[in-house]
TORKE-25240 format. One record per residue (C-alpha): residue in three letters; x, y, z. Coordinates in steps of 0.001 Angstrom, whole numbers, plus 524288, in hexadecimal, padded with zeros to 5 digits. Layout:
N
ALAXYZ;...
END
This chain:
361
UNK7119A7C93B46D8E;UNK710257D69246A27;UNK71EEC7D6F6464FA;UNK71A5B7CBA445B5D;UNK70C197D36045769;UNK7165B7DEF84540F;UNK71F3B7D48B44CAF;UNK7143F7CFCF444FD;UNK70D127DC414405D;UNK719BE7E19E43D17;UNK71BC47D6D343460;UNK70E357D98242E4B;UNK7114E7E5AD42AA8;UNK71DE07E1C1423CB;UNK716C67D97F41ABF;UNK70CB07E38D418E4;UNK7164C7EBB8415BF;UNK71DEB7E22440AB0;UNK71B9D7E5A03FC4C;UNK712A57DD283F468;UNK71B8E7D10B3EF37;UNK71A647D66D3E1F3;UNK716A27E09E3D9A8;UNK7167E7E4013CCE5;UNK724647EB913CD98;UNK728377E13D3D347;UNK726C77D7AB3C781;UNK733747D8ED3BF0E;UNK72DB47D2FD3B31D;UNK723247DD5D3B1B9;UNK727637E7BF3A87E;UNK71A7D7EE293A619;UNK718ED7F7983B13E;UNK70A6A7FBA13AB4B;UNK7055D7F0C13B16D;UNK70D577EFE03BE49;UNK701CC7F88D3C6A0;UNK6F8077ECDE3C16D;UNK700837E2113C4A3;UNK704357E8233D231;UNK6F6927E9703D5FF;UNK6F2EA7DBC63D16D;UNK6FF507D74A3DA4B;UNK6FB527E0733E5C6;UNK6EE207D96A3E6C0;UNK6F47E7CAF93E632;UNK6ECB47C9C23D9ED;UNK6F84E7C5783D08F;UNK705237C2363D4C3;UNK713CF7C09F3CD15;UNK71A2D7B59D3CB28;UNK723417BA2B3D3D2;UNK727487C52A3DBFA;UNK72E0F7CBC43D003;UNK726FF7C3473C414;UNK719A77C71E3BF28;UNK7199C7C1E23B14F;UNK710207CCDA3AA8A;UNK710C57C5FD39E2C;UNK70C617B9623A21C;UNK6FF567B5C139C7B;UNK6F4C27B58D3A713;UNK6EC3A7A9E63A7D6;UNK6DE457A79F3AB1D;UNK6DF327A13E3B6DD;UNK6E9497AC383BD5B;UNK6DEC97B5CD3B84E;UNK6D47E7AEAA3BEEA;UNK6DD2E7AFBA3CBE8;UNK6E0C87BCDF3CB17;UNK6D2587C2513C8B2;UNK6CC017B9073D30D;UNK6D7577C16B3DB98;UNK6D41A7CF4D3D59E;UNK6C5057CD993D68F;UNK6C4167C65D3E2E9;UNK6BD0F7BA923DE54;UNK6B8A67B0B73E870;UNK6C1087A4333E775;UNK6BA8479AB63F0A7;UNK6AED0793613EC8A;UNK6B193795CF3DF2F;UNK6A87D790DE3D554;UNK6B02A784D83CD61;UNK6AE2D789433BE8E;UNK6B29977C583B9C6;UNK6BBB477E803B077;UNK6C33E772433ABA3;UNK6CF38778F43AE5A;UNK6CF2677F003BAD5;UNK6CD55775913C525;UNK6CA48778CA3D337;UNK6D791774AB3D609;UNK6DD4C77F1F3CC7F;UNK6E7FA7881F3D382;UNK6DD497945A3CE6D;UNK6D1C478D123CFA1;UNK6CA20795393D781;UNK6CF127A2DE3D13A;UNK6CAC479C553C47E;UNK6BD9D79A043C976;UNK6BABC7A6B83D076;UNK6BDC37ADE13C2BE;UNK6B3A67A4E73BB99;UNK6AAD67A5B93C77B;UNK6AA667B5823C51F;UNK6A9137B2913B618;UNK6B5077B87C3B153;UNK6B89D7AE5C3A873;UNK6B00B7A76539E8A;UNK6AAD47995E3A463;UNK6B14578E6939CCD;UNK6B57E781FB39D00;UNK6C250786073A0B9;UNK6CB067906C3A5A7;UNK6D74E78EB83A095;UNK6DF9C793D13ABB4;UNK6EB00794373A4B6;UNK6E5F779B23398E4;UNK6EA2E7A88339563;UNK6DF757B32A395DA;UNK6E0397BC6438B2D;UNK6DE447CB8C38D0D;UNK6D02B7C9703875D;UNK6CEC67BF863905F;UNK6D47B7C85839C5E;UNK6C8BA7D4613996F;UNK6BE217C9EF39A46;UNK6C31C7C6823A6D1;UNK6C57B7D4363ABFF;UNK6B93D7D8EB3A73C;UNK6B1567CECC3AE7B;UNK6BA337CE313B9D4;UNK6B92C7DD543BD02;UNK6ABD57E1173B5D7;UNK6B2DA7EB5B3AB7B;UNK6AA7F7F4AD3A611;UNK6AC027FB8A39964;UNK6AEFE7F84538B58;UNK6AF978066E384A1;UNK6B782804B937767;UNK6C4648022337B08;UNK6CCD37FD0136F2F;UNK6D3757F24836E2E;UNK6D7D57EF0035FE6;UNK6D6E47E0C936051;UNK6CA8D7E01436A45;UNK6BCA37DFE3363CC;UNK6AEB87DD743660D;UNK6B1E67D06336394;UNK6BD827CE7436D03;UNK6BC167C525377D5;UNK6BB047CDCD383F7;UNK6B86D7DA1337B42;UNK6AFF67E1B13850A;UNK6B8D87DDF5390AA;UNK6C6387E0E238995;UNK6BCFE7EED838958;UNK6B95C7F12F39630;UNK6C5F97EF3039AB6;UNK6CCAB7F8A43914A;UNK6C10A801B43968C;UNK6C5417FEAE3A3EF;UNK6D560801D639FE0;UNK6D85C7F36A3A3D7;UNK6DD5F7F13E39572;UNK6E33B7FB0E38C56;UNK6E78D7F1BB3820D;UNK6F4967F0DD37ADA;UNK6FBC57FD133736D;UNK6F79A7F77236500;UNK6E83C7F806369FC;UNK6E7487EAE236E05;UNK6E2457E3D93778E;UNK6E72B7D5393747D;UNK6DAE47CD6737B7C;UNK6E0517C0BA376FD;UNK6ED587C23837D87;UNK6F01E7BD3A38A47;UNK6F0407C68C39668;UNK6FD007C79C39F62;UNK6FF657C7433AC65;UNK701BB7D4BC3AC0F;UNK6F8307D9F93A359;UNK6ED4F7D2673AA73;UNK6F06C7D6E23B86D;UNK6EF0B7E5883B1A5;UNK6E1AC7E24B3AD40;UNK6DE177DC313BA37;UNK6E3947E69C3C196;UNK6DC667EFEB3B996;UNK6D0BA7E9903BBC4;UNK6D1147E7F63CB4E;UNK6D6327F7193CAF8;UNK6CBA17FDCC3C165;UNK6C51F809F53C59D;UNK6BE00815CA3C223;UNK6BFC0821723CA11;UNK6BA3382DB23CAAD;UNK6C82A8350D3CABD;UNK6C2F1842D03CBB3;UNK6C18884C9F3D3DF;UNK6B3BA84D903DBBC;UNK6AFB185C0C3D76B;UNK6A61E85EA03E400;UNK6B1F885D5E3ECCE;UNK6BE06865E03ED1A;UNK6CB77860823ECCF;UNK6D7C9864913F494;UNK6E26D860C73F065;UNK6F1FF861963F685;UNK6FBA6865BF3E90F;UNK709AC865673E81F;UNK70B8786D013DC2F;UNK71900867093D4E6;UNK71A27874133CF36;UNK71C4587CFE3D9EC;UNK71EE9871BD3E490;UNK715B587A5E3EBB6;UNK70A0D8717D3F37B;UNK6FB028762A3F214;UNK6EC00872AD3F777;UNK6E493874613ECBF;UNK6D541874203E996;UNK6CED086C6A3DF01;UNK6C0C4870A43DBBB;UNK6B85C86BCD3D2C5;UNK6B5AC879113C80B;UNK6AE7D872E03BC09;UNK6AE6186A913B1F1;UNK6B30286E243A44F;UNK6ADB7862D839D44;UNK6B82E85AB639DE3;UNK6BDF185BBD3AA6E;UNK6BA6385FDD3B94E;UNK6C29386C9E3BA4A;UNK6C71886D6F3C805;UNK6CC9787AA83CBF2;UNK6D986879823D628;UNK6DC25883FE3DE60;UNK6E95A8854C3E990;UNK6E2A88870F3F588;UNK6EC5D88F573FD6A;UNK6EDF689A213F195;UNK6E1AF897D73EAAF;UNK6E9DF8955C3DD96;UNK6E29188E123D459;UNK6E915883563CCFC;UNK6E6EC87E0C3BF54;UNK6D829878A73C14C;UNK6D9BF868513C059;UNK6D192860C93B69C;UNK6CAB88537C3BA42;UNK6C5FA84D7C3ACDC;UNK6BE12840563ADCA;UNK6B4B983B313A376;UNK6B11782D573A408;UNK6BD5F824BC3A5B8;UNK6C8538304F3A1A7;UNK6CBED839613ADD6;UNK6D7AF843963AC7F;UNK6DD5684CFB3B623;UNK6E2BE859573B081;UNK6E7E0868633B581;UNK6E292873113AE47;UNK6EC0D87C7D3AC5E;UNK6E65E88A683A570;UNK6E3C0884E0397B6;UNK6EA3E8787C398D5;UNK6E66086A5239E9C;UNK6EF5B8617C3A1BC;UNK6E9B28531C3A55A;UNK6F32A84CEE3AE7A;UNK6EB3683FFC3B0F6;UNK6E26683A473A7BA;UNK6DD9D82C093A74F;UNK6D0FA823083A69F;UNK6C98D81CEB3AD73;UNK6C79D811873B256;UNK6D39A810BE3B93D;UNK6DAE0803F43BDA8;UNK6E7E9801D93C207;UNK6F233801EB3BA10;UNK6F74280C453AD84;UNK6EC8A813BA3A8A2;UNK6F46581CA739F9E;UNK700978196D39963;UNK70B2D8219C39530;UNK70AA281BEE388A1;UNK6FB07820AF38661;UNK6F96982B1537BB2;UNK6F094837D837EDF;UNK6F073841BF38B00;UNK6F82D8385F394F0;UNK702A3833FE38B7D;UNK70F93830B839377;UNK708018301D3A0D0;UNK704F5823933A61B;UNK6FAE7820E53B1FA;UNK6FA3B813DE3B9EB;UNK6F04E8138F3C298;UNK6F64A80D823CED4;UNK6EA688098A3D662;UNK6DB3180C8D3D582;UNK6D8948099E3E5BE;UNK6E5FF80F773EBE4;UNK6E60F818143F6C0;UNK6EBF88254B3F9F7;UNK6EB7D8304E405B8;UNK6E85483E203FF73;UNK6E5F08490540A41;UNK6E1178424D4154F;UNK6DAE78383A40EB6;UNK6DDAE8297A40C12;UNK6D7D3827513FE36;UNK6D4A481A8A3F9BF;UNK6D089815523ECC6;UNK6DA4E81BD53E5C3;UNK6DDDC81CA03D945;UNK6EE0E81D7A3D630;UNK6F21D8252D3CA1A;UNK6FF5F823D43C6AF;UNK704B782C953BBAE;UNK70FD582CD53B58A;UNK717F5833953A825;UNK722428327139F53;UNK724A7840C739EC5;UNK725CD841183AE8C;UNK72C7B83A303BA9E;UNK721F283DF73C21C;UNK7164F833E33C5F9;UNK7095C837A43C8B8;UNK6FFEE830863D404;UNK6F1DD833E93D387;UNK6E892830A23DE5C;UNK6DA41831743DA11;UNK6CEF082C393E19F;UNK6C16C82AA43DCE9;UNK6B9BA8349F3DD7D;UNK6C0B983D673E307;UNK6CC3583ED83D8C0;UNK6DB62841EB3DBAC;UNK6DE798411E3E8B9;UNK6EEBD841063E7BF;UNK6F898842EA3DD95;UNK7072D83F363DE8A;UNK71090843643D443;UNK71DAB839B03D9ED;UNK71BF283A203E927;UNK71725848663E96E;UNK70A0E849013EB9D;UNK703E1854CF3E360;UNK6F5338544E3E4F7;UNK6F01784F3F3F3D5;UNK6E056850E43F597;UNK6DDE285610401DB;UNK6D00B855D240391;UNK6C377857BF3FAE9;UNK6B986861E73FF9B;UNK6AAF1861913FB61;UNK6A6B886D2A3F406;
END
Protein backbone atom coordinates (compact mmCIF):
# COMPACT_ATOMS: atom_id res chain seq x y z
CA UNK A 1 0.00 0.00 0.00
CA UNK A 2 2.45 2.41 0.86
CA UNK A 3 4.63 1.37 -2.35
CA UNK A 4 1.38 2.37 -4.42
CA UNK A 5 0.75 5.96 -2.18
CA UNK A 6 4.60 6.55 -3.31
CA UNK A 7 3.61 5.42 -7.00
CA UNK A 8 0.80 7.74 -7.11
CA UNK A 9 2.19 11.05 -5.66
CA UNK A 10 5.11 10.55 -7.73
CA UNK A 11 2.99 10.55 -10.62
CA UNK A 12 1.37 13.83 -9.35
CA UNK A 13 4.25 15.51 -9.35
CA UNK A 14 5.17 14.57 -12.92
CA UNK A 15 2.19 16.18 -14.21
CA UNK A 16 2.71 19.10 -12.03
CA UNK A 17 5.76 19.33 -13.34
CA UNK A 18 4.67 19.14 -17.41
CA UNK A 19 4.70 22.47 -19.32
CA UNK A 20 1.43 24.10 -20.13
CA UNK A 21 0.14 22.37 -23.58
CA UNK A 22 0.77 25.57 -25.29
CA UNK A 23 2.11 28.80 -25.25
CA UNK A 24 2.49 31.52 -27.21
CA UNK A 25 6.15 30.40 -28.55
CA UNK A 26 4.73 27.62 -29.09
CA UNK A 27 2.26 28.79 -31.87
CA UNK A 28 4.22 28.74 -35.26
CA UNK A 29 1.86 30.97 -37.06
CA UNK A 30 2.38 33.90 -34.70
CA UNK A 31 4.94 36.23 -36.06
CA UNK A 32 4.28 39.19 -33.87
CA UNK A 33 6.25 38.52 -30.74
CA UNK A 34 4.77 42.06 -29.17
CA UNK A 35 1.91 40.34 -28.29
CA UNK A 36 3.23 36.83 -27.30
CA UNK A 37 3.48 37.94 -23.19
CA UNK A 38 -0.51 38.81 -23.69
CA UNK A 39 -1.39 35.78 -25.44
CA UNK A 40 0.73 33.56 -23.01
CA UNK A 41 -0.96 34.89 -20.07
CA UNK A 42 -4.43 34.58 -21.60
CA UNK A 43 -3.29 30.75 -22.36
CA UNK A 44 -1.73 30.32 -18.81
CA UNK A 45 -5.14 31.10 -17.23
CA UNK A 46 -7.17 28.60 -19.67
CA UNK A 47 -8.88 31.74 -20.77
CA UNK A 48 -8.24 31.33 -24.67
CA UNK A 49 -6.89 28.43 -26.22
CA UNK A 50 -5.20 27.62 -30.05
CA UNK A 51 -6.56 25.78 -32.42
CA UNK A 52 -4.06 23.52 -31.85
CA UNK A 53 -1.00 22.82 -29.99
CA UNK A 54 1.10 24.84 -32.59
CA UNK A 55 -1.99 26.94 -34.42
CA UNK A 56 -3.31 30.11 -32.87
CA UNK A 57 -4.72 31.99 -35.84
CA UNK A 58 -4.04 35.82 -34.56
CA UNK A 59 -5.65 37.14 -37.52
CA UNK A 60 -8.81 35.52 -37.30
CA UNK A 61 -11.65 37.88 -36.61
CA UNK A 62 -13.03 37.39 -33.07
CA UNK A 63 -16.69 37.02 -32.69
CA UNK A 64 -19.18 38.07 -30.13
CA UNK A 65 -20.08 35.06 -28.75
CA UNK A 66 -16.15 33.82 -28.13
CA UNK A 67 -15.87 37.31 -26.51
CA UNK A 68 -18.73 36.67 -24.38
CA UNK A 69 -16.90 33.27 -23.30
CA UNK A 70 -13.67 34.50 -22.78
CA UNK A 71 -14.77 37.55 -20.45
CA UNK A 72 -17.39 35.44 -18.46
CA UNK A 73 -13.76 33.35 -17.91
CA UNK A 74 -11.52 36.54 -17.19
CA UNK A 75 -14.11 38.22 -14.82
CA UNK A 76 -15.45 35.26 -13.12
CA UNK A 77 -19.05 35.63 -13.95
CA UNK A 78 -21.50 33.23 -12.36
CA UNK A 79 -22.85 30.76 -15.01
CA UNK A 80 -25.57 28.86 -13.22
CA UNK A 81 -28.93 30.32 -12.81
CA UNK A 82 -28.33 32.64 -15.42
CA UNK A 83 -30.94 35.07 -16.24
CA UNK A 84 -32.46 34.02 -19.99
CA UNK A 85 -32.19 37.49 -21.94
CA UNK A 86 -34.30 36.20 -24.69
CA UNK A 87 -32.71 36.90 -27.59
CA UNK A 88 -34.22 35.27 -30.78
CA UNK A 89 -30.98 33.95 -31.54
CA UNK A 90 -29.45 32.43 -28.71
CA UNK A 91 -31.43 29.69 -27.45
CA UNK A 92 -30.89 27.95 -24.14
CA UNK A 93 -29.68 25.14 -26.09
CA UNK A 94 -26.89 27.33 -27.73
CA UNK A 95 -23.27 25.68 -27.30
CA UNK A 96 -22.47 29.52 -25.41
CA UNK A 97 -25.67 30.01 -24.07
CA UNK A 98 -24.95 30.61 -20.70
CA UNK A 99 -21.54 32.70 -21.33
CA UNK A 100 -23.83 34.80 -23.56
CA UNK A 101 -26.17 35.42 -20.82
CA UNK A 102 -23.81 36.07 -17.93
CA UNK A 103 -22.20 38.99 -20.21
CA UNK A 104 -25.74 40.59 -20.75
CA UNK A 105 -26.61 39.75 -17.16
CA UNK A 106 -23.48 42.12 -16.04
CA UNK A 107 -24.63 44.66 -18.82
CA UNK A 108 -21.73 44.60 -20.99
CA UNK A 109 -23.49 44.50 -24.09
CA UNK A 110 -26.45 46.62 -25.19
CA UNK A 111 -29.98 44.60 -24.63
CA UNK A 112 -31.46 43.78 -28.02
CA UNK A 113 -33.38 41.68 -29.80
CA UNK A 114 -30.54 39.74 -30.76
CA UNK A 115 -26.97 38.90 -30.26
CA UNK A 116 -25.60 37.94 -33.25
CA UNK A 117 -23.05 35.41 -32.07
CA UNK A 118 -21.42 35.16 -35.08
CA UNK A 119 -21.03 38.81 -35.77
CA UNK A 120 -17.72 40.47 -35.82
CA UNK A 121 -17.12 43.12 -33.07
CA UNK A 122 -15.35 46.05 -34.25
CA UNK A 123 -12.47 47.79 -32.19
CA UNK A 124 -15.15 50.49 -31.21
CA UNK A 125 -17.20 47.87 -30.30
CA UNK A 126 -14.24 45.98 -28.21
CA UNK A 127 -13.59 49.56 -25.78
CA UNK A 128 -17.31 49.60 -24.94
CA UNK A 129 -16.98 46.25 -23.78
CA UNK A 130 -13.68 46.63 -21.94
CA UNK A 131 -14.65 49.73 -20.45
CA UNK A 132 -17.75 48.29 -18.85
CA UNK A 133 -16.28 44.96 -18.25
CA UNK A 134 -13.24 46.33 -16.10
CA UNK A 135 -14.63 49.90 -14.96
CA UNK A 136 -11.71 52.04 -16.97
CA UNK A 137 -11.16 55.27 -15.77
CA UNK A 138 -9.82 58.18 -17.65
CA UNK A 139 -10.37 59.91 -20.95
CA UNK A 140 -7.52 62.74 -20.93
CA UNK A 141 -7.00 63.84 -24.71
CA UNK A 142 -5.51 61.11 -26.31
CA UNK A 143 -5.59 61.48 -30.24
CA UNK A 144 -6.83 59.48 -32.46
CA UNK A 145 -7.18 61.06 -36.02
CA UNK A 146 -10.24 59.41 -37.12
CA UNK A 147 -12.01 59.22 -33.47
CA UNK A 148 -14.28 62.26 -32.48
CA UNK A 149 -16.82 63.47 -30.12
CA UNK A 150 -19.09 61.91 -32.28
CA UNK A 151 -17.53 58.39 -32.58
CA UNK A 152 -19.41 55.52 -31.27
CA UNK A 153 -17.50 54.51 -28.11
CA UNK A 154 -15.56 57.91 -28.13
CA UNK A 155 -15.03 58.21 -24.34
CA UNK A 156 -14.20 54.46 -23.98
CA UNK A 157 -11.76 54.26 -27.08
CA UNK A 158 -10.27 57.23 -24.38
CA UNK A 159 -10.03 55.69 -21.28
CA UNK A 160 -8.44 52.91 -22.62
CA UNK A 161 -5.71 54.83 -24.48
CA UNK A 162 -5.46 56.55 -20.87
CA UNK A 163 -5.14 53.20 -19.40
CA UNK A 164 -2.17 52.11 -22.36
CA UNK A 165 -4.60 49.26 -23.46
CA UNK A 166 -4.64 50.91 -27.03
CA UNK A 167 -1.95 52.93 -28.68
CA UNK A 168 -3.46 53.08 -32.07
CA UNK A 169 -1.86 52.50 -35.49
CA UNK A 170 1.56 54.32 -36.81
CA UNK A 171 -0.56 56.81 -39.28
CA UNK A 172 -2.63 58.08 -35.93
CA UNK A 173 -5.39 55.91 -36.28
CA UNK A 174 -7.36 54.03 -34.43
CA UNK A 175 -9.72 52.17 -37.11
CA UNK A 176 -13.01 51.64 -34.66
CA UNK A 177 -14.91 50.20 -37.50
CA UNK A 178 -12.50 47.42 -38.22
CA UNK A 179 -12.82 44.14 -36.82
CA UNK A 180 -10.59 43.05 -33.79
CA UNK A 181 -8.25 39.82 -34.06
CA UNK A 182 -7.66 37.10 -32.13
CA UNK A 183 -4.54 38.45 -31.30
CA UNK A 184 -5.09 41.96 -30.89
CA UNK A 185 -8.12 41.25 -28.61
CA UNK A 186 -6.40 38.84 -26.17
CA UNK A 187 -3.74 42.01 -25.81
CA UNK A 188 -6.52 44.24 -24.81
CA UNK A 189 -8.01 41.66 -22.48
CA UNK A 190 -4.87 40.83 -21.04
CA UNK A 191 -4.21 44.37 -20.50
CA UNK A 192 -7.22 44.81 -18.87
CA UNK A 193 -7.13 41.76 -16.28
CA UNK A 194 -3.25 42.94 -15.73
CA UNK A 195 -3.68 46.91 -15.18
CA UNK A 196 -2.04 48.49 -12.27
CA UNK A 197 -0.75 51.51 -10.68
CA UNK A 198 2.10 51.24 -8.44
CA UNK A 199 3.81 53.35 -6.32
CA UNK A 200 7.42 52.31 -7.81
CA UNK A 201 9.50 54.50 -5.54
CA UNK A 202 11.50 54.39 -2.93
CA UNK A 203 9.81 54.97 0.73
CA UNK A 204 12.09 58.04 1.93
CA UNK A 205 11.48 57.38 5.94
CA UNK A 206 13.20 54.02 5.55
CA UNK A 207 16.77 53.34 4.51
CA UNK A 208 17.67 50.92 1.86
CA UNK A 209 20.54 48.32 1.71
CA UNK A 210 21.25 47.17 -1.06
CA UNK A 211 23.90 44.03 -2.31
CA UNK A 212 25.89 45.64 -5.86
CA UNK A 213 27.89 43.85 -8.25
CA UNK A 214 29.46 46.66 -9.98
CA UNK A 215 30.08 45.42 -13.96
CA UNK A 216 32.81 47.85 -13.95
CA UNK A 217 35.21 46.70 -11.52
CA UNK A 218 33.54 43.07 -11.06
CA UNK A 219 34.11 44.07 -7.53
CA UNK A 220 30.71 43.20 -5.14
CA UNK A 221 29.39 46.07 -2.60
CA UNK A 222 26.54 46.73 0.39
CA UNK A 223 25.53 49.88 -0.22
CA UNK A 224 23.11 52.51 1.58
CA UNK A 225 20.31 54.38 -0.04
CA UNK A 226 19.00 57.39 1.96
CA UNK A 227 16.53 59.58 1.21
CA UNK A 228 18.61 63.47 0.93
CA UNK A 229 15.98 65.87 -0.68
CA UNK A 230 14.01 66.72 -3.26
CA UNK A 231 15.12 68.97 -6.11
CA UNK A 232 11.83 69.61 -7.60
CA UNK A 233 11.74 67.10 -9.88
CA UNK A 234 13.11 64.17 -8.43
CA UNK A 235 13.77 62.47 -4.81
CA UNK A 236 17.65 62.70 -4.72
CA UNK A 237 18.82 59.70 -2.88
CA UNK A 238 22.46 59.82 -1.80
CA UNK A 239 24.41 56.08 -2.09
CA UNK A 240 27.15 55.49 -0.04
CA UNK A 241 29.66 51.83 0.03
CA UNK A 242 29.30 50.79 3.40
CA UNK A 243 32.65 49.04 4.07
CA UNK A 244 34.84 52.24 2.69
CA UNK A 245 32.36 54.89 3.16
CA UNK A 246 32.77 55.84 -0.71
CA UNK A 247 29.96 57.63 -1.91
CA UNK A 248 28.55 56.78 -5.26
CA UNK A 249 26.81 58.91 -7.87
CA UNK A 250 23.54 59.92 -5.71
CA UNK A 251 20.38 57.92 -7.65
CA UNK A 252 17.38 59.90 -8.83
CA UNK A 253 13.69 58.58 -8.34
CA UNK A 254 11.43 60.93 -10.57
CA UNK A 255 7.55 60.26 -10.39
CA UNK A 256 4.85 62.79 -11.27
CA UNK A 257 1.46 61.52 -11.89
CA UNK A 258 1.57 58.51 -14.31
CA UNK A 259 5.50 59.14 -15.67
CA UNK A 260 8.20 57.53 -13.20
CA UNK A 261 12.03 57.39 -14.33
CA UNK A 262 15.04 56.00 -12.60
CA UNK A 263 18.27 57.76 -13.31
CA UNK A 264 22.26 57.96 -11.81
CA UNK A 265 23.50 61.27 -11.29
CA UNK A 266 26.82 61.44 -12.23
CA UNK A 267 28.67 65.14 -11.30
CA UNK A 268 26.82 67.31 -13.88
CA UNK A 269 25.26 64.74 -15.84
CA UNK A 270 21.90 62.53 -15.52
CA UNK A 271 21.49 59.68 -17.18
CA UNK A 272 17.77 58.08 -16.98
CA UNK A 273 18.12 54.40 -17.39
CA UNK A 274 14.32 53.49 -16.91
CA UNK A 275 11.61 55.67 -17.73
CA UNK A 276 7.94 54.70 -18.38
CA UNK A 277 4.18 55.47 -17.37
CA UNK A 278 1.96 54.52 -15.55
CA UNK A 279 -0.56 52.54 -15.42
CA UNK A 280 1.23 49.56 -16.13
CA UNK A 281 -0.21 46.24 -17.66
CA UNK A 282 1.41 43.42 -19.11
CA UNK A 283 2.78 43.46 -22.14
CA UNK A 284 5.38 46.27 -24.23
CA UNK A 285 5.20 49.51 -22.74
CA UNK A 286 8.01 51.13 -24.76
CA UNK A 287 9.02 50.20 -28.09
CA UNK A 288 12.20 50.49 -29.74
CA UNK A 289 10.65 52.15 -32.44
CA UNK A 290 9.24 55.26 -29.96
CA UNK A 291 10.89 58.65 -30.67
CA UNK A 292 12.27 60.82 -27.53
CA UNK A 293 14.58 59.83 -24.40
CA UNK A 294 14.04 55.86 -24.69
CA UNK A 295 14.48 55.61 -28.44
CA UNK A 296 15.93 52.01 -29.33
CA UNK A 297 14.98 50.57 -25.80
CA UNK A 298 12.07 48.53 -25.53
CA UNK A 299 10.29 47.44 -22.07
CA UNK A 300 7.68 44.54 -21.75
CA UNK A 301 6.34 44.29 -18.67
CA UNK A 302 6.27 40.54 -17.96
CA UNK A 303 3.85 40.33 -15.11
CA UNK A 304 2.17 42.92 -12.61
CA UNK A 305 1.55 40.00 -9.55
CA UNK A 306 4.91 37.76 -10.00
CA UNK A 307 6.95 36.82 -7.25
CA UNK A 308 10.64 37.02 -6.36
CA UNK A 309 13.11 36.28 -3.15
CA UNK A 310 15.34 39.50 -2.50
CA UNK A 311 17.49 39.18 0.84
CA UNK A 312 15.63 37.04 2.96
CA UNK A 313 12.47 37.87 1.80
CA UNK A 314 9.79 36.20 -0.48
CA UNK A 315 8.14 39.24 -2.26
CA UNK A 316 4.92 38.95 -3.76
CA UNK A 317 2.93 41.23 -5.94
CA UNK A 318 5.57 41.94 -8.12
CA UNK A 319 5.97 43.80 -10.85
CA UNK A 320 8.50 42.25 -13.86
CA UNK A 321 10.42 44.80 -15.96
CA UNK A 322 12.04 43.44 -18.77
CA UNK A 323 14.39 45.75 -20.77
CA UNK A 324 15.97 45.36 -23.59
CA UNK A 325 18.26 47.48 -26.64
CA UNK A 326 19.36 47.53 -29.95
CA UNK A 327 22.67 49.02 -29.09
CA UNK A 328 23.27 46.05 -26.40
CA UNK A 329 23.13 42.14 -25.91
CA UNK A 330 22.51 42.67 -22.56
CA UNK A 331 18.78 42.36 -20.99
CA UNK A 332 17.68 44.08 -18.12
CA UNK A 333 15.06 42.48 -15.27
CA UNK A 334 13.64 44.90 -12.85
CA UNK A 335 11.82 43.82 -9.75
CA UNK A 336 9.75 46.65 -8.21
CA UNK A 337 7.15 46.20 -5.57
CA UNK A 338 4.69 48.71 -4.45
CA UNK A 339 5.60 50.85 -2.21
CA UNK A 340 8.59 49.95 -1.49
CA UNK A 341 10.37 50.40 -5.00
CA UNK A 342 13.35 48.17 -6.56
CA UNK A 343 13.95 45.30 -4.77
CA UNK A 344 16.35 43.24 -7.50
CA UNK A 345 17.98 43.96 -10.69
CA UNK A 346 19.42 41.35 -13.14
CA UNK A 347 21.45 42.42 -16.07
CA UNK A 348 21.54 38.45 -18.00
CA UNK A 349 21.73 35.99 -14.95
CA UNK A 350 23.96 38.31 -12.82
CA UNK A 351 22.18 39.77 -10.33
CA UNK A 352 23.49 43.51 -9.75
CA UNK A 353 21.23 45.17 -7.21
CA UNK A 354 19.77 42.58 -4.21
CA UNK A 355 17.79 44.61 -1.27
CA UNK A 356 18.77 43.35 1.80
CA UNK A 357 16.69 44.91 4.25
CA UNK A 358 15.00 48.42 4.83
CA UNK A 359 15.71 50.14 8.18
CA UNK A 360 13.36 52.86 9.67
CA UNK A 361 14.95 56.15 10.08
Amino acid sequence: MKNLLKIVCLILITIGMLPKEAKAASFIDIADDTLMTEIDYLVEQDIIKGYSKTLFKPNENVTKAQVAVMLTRALGLNTINVENPNFQDVTTAHKYYKEIAAVENKGIFDSADKFNPDSMITRGQMAIVLQRAFQLKGTDSYYFSDVTEQTPGYKEILALAHNHLVRGYEDGSFQPNKPVTRAHFSAFLARAMTLARPNLLKDPTFVYTYAYYSLNDHKRYTLNYQYHHHDGKNDVWTVQNLSSAQTFPNELLYGHDRIYGQAIADKANTHYDLYLELPLRIGVMLHEDDPGVSSGVRVTVKTTNGTVQAGDVQYSGVIILEEKSIYSDVVKTYYFVDEIGLVKELHNDIVVYELLNRTMK
